[in-house]
C-alpha positions as CSV (number, residue, x, y, z in Angstrom):
1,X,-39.0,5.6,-62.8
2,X,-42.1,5.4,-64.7
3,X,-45.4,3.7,-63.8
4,X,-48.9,3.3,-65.5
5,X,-51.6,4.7,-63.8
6,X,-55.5,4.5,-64.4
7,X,-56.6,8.1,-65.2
8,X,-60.5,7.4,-65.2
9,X,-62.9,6.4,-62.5
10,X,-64.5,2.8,-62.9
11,X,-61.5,-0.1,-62.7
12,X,-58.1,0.5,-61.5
13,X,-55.0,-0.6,-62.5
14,X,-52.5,-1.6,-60.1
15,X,-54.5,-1.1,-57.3
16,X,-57.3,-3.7,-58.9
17,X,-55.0,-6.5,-59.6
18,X,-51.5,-5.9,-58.3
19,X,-48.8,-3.1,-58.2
20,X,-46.5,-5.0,-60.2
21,X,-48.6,-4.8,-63.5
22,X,-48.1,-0.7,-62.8
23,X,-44.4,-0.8,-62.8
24,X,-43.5,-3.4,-65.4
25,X,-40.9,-2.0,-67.3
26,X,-41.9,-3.5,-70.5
27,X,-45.3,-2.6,-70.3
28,X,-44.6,1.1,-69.4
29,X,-42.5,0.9,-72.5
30,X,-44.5,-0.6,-74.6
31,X,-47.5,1.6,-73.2
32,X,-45.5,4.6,-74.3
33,X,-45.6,3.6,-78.2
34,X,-49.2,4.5,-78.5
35,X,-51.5,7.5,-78.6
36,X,-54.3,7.3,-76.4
37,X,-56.7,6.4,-78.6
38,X,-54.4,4.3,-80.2
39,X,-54.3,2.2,-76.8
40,X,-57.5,2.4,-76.0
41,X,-58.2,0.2,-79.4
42,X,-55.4,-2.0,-78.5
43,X,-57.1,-2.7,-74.8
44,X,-60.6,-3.3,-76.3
45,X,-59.4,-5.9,-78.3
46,X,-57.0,-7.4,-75.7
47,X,-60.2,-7.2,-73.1
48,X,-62.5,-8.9,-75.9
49,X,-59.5,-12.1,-76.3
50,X,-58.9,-12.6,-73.1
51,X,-62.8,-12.7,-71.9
52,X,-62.6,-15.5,-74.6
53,X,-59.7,-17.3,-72.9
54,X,-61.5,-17.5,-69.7
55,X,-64.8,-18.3,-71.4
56,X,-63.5,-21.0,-73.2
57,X,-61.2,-22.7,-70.6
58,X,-58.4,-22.3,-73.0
59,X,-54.9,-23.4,-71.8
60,X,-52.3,-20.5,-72.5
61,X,-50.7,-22.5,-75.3
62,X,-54.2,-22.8,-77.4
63,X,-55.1,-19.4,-76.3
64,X,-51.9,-17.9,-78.2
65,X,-52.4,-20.4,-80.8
66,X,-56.2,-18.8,-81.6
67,X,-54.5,-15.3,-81.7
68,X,-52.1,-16.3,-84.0
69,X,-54.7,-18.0,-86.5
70,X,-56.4,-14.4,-86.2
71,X,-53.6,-13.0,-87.4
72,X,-52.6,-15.3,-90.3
73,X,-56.2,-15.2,-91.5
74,X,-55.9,-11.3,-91.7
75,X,-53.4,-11.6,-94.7
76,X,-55.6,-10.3,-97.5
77,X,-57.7,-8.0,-94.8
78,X,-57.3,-4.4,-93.7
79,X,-53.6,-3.9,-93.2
80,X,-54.3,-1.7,-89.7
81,X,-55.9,-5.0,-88.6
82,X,-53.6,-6.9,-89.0
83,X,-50.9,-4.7,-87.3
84,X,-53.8,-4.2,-84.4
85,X,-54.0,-7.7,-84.0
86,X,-50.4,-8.1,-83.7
87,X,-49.5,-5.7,-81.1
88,X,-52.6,-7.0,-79.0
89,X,-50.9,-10.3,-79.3
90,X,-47.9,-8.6,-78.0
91,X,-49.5,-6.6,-75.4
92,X,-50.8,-10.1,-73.7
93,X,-48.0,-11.7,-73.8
94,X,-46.2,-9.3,-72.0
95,X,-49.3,-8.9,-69.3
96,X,-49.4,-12.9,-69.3
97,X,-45.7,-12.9,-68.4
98,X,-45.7,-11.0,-65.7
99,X,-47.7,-13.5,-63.5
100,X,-48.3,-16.3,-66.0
101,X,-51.8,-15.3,-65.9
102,X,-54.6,-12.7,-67.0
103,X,-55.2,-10.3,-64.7
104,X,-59.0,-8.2,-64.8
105,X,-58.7,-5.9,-68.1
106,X,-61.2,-3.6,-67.3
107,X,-59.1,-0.5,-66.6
108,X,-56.4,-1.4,-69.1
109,X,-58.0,1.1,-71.8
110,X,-56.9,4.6,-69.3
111,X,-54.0,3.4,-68.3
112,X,-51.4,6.1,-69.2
113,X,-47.5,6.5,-67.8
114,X,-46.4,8.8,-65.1
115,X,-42.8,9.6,-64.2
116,X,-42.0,9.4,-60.5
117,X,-38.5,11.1,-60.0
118,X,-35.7,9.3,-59.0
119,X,-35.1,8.1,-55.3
120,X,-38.6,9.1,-53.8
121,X,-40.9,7.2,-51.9
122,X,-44.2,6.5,-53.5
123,X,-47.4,4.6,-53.5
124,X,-50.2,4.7,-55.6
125,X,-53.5,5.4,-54.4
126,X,-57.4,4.7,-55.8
127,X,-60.3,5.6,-55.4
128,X,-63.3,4.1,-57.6
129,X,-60.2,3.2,-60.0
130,X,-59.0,6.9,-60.3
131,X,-55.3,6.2,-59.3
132,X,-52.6,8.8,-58.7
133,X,-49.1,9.1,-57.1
134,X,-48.5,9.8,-53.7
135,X,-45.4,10.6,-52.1
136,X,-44.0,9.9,-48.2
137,X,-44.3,13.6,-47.6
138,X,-48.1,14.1,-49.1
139,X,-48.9,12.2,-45.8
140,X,-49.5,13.9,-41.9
141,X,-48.2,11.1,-39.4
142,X,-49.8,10.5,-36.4
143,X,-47.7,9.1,-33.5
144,X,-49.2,7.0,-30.8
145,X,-48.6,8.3,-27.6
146,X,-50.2,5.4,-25.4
């Protein structure tokens, strides 16, 4: 299994707004197309849009309409633009789906994907939005004895 974790102090990812934005299947996937910095463009324009959508009390519909119109307007523009602004369209809809809302984007810029192997227990852990993995047997149990 693979999950996305965020490798930087400052915002979390899964442990900010909710473990299932860290194991998404499509979004590890998709997460896995990019370089870093490649993402890390990606998430500042994603962050940017969707500071609009709450700014303007957009409904989801008009929101995706106002991303599209970005697009279509990019036709005689920069070519990388254009292809930016379509996989940030992407990336939100598949971030939108996963709750039907949009979830704090602060930490989406270091998320990167970590492979947990097969049939072990796991959580993640944060601290000041550093995340990493930790497993059932990282942990010393204490038992209760009255």
């Amino acid at each position: 299994m693979e999950v996305l974790i965020s490798t930087q102090y400052g915002s979390g990812w899964g442990t900010l707004i909710g473990m299932e934005y860290a194991r998404d299947k499509q979004l590890v996937d998709f997460r896995k197309q990019f370089t870093d910095k490649e993402w890390a463009e990606l998430a500042a324009y994603a962050n940017y849009f969707v500071k609009q959508f709450y700014q303007k009390g957009m409904s989801r519909d008009e929101f995706f309409e106002l991303l599209q119109s970005h697009v279509d307007s990019k036709d005689n523009a920069n070519t990388h633009e254009k292809e930016l602004l379509k996989k940030v369209v992407r990336l939100l809809q598949i971030i939108y789906n996963i709750k039907e809302e949009f979830p704090y984007l602060g930490g989406l810029e270091n998320i990167r994907v970590k492979k947990v192997p097969k049939s072990n227990i796991f959580t993640i852990v944060g601290y000041d939005g550093y995340e990493s993995i930790r497993y059932l047997g990282d942990f010393e149990w204490i038992v209760a004895n009255d």
